[in-house]
C-alpha positions in Angstrom: 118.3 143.1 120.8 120.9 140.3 120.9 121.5 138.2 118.3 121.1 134.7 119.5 122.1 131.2 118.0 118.7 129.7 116.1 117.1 126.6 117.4 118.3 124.0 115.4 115.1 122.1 113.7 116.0 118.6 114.6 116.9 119.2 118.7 114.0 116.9 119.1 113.9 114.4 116.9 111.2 112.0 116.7 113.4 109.4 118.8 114.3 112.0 121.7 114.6 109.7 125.1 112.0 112.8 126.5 109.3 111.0 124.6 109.7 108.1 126.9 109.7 109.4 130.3 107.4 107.8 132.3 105.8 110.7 134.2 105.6 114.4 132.9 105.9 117.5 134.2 102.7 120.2 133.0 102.0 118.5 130.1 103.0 117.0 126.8 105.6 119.3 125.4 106.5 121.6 128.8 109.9 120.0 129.0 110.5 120.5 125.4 109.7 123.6 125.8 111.8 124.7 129.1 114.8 122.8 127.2 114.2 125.7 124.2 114.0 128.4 126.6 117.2 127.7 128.3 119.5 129.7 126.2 117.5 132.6 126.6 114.7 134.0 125.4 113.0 133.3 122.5 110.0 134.4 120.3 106.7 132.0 119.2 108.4 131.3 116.1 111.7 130.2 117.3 110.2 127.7 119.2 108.5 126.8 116.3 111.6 125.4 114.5 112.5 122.3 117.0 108.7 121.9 118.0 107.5 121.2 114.6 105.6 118.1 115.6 103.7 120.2 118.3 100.2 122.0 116.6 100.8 125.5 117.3 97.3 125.1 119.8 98.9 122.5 121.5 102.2 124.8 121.6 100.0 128.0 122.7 98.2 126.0 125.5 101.9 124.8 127.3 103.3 128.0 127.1 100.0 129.1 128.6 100.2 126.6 131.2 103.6 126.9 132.1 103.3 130.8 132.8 100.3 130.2 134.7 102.5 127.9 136.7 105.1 130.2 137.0 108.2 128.5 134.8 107.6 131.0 132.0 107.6 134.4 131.4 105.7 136.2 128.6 107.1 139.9 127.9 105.6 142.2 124.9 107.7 144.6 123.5 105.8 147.6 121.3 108.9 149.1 120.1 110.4 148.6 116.7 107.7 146.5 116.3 105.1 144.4 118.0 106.9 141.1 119.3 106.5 138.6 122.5 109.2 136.7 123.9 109.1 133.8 126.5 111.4 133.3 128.8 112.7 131.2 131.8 111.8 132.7 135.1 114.2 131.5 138.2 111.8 128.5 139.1 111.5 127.3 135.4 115.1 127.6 135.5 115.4 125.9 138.6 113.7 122.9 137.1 116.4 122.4 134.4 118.7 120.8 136.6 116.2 118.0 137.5 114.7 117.7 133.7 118.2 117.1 132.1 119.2 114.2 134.8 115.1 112.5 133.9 116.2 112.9 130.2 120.1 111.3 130.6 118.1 108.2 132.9 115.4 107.9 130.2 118.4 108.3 127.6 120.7 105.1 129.5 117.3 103.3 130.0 116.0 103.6 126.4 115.9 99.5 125.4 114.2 98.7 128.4 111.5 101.8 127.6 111.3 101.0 124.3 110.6 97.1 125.1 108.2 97.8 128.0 106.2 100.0 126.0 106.7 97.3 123.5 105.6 94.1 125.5 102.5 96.9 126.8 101.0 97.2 123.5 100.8 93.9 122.3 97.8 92.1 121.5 96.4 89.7 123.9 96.3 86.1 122.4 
């Protein structure tokens, strides 16, 4: 197996420009998710680290989704012991291009998110 840089725990801090896109693609987390994958692959648990605000249902159910959709691959390995790895197939990887140029345009756009959603959840007086 090759070793492979860790995720770092704060690559989506609670203040990530993703957060404020204002359409998704698959749900919630997917893009998170693809973004984690695009090293290489990696096991549950890696993605773990970064995705600490996602509940590990709400974790299972996009990787579950985004294989179904075919962005992700899911590969078991038996041997030297039991361990699954997700992966980036060539569409999910085809979908990074597009995801990191909505992420720099939510990133350059983030005052006028942040005071849209503002003006959005005020009270009505």
């Amino acid at each position: 197996m090759t070793q492979r840089q860790p995720l770092p725990p704060d690559l989506f801090d609670e203040l990530c420009p993703s957060s404020l896109l204002p359409f998704r693609f698959g749900d919630k987390w997917a893009t998170m998710v693809l973004h984690c994958l695009d090293e290489g692959p990696r096991r549950y648990s890696e993605l773990r680290v970064p995705l600490a605000r996602v509940t590990p249902k709400s974790l299972t159910q996009s990787l579950r989704g985004l294989e179904r959709n075919g962005f992700v691959s899911r590969t078991v390995h038996a041997e030297p012991k039991l361990r699954v790895e997700y992966a980036l197939t060539p569409l999910g990887r085809s979908m990074l291009e597009p995801l990191d140029a909505a992420c720099q345009w939510a990133t350059e756009h983030w005052g006028e998110l942040l005071d849209a959603r503002e003006v959005g959840t005020s009270p009505i007086g």
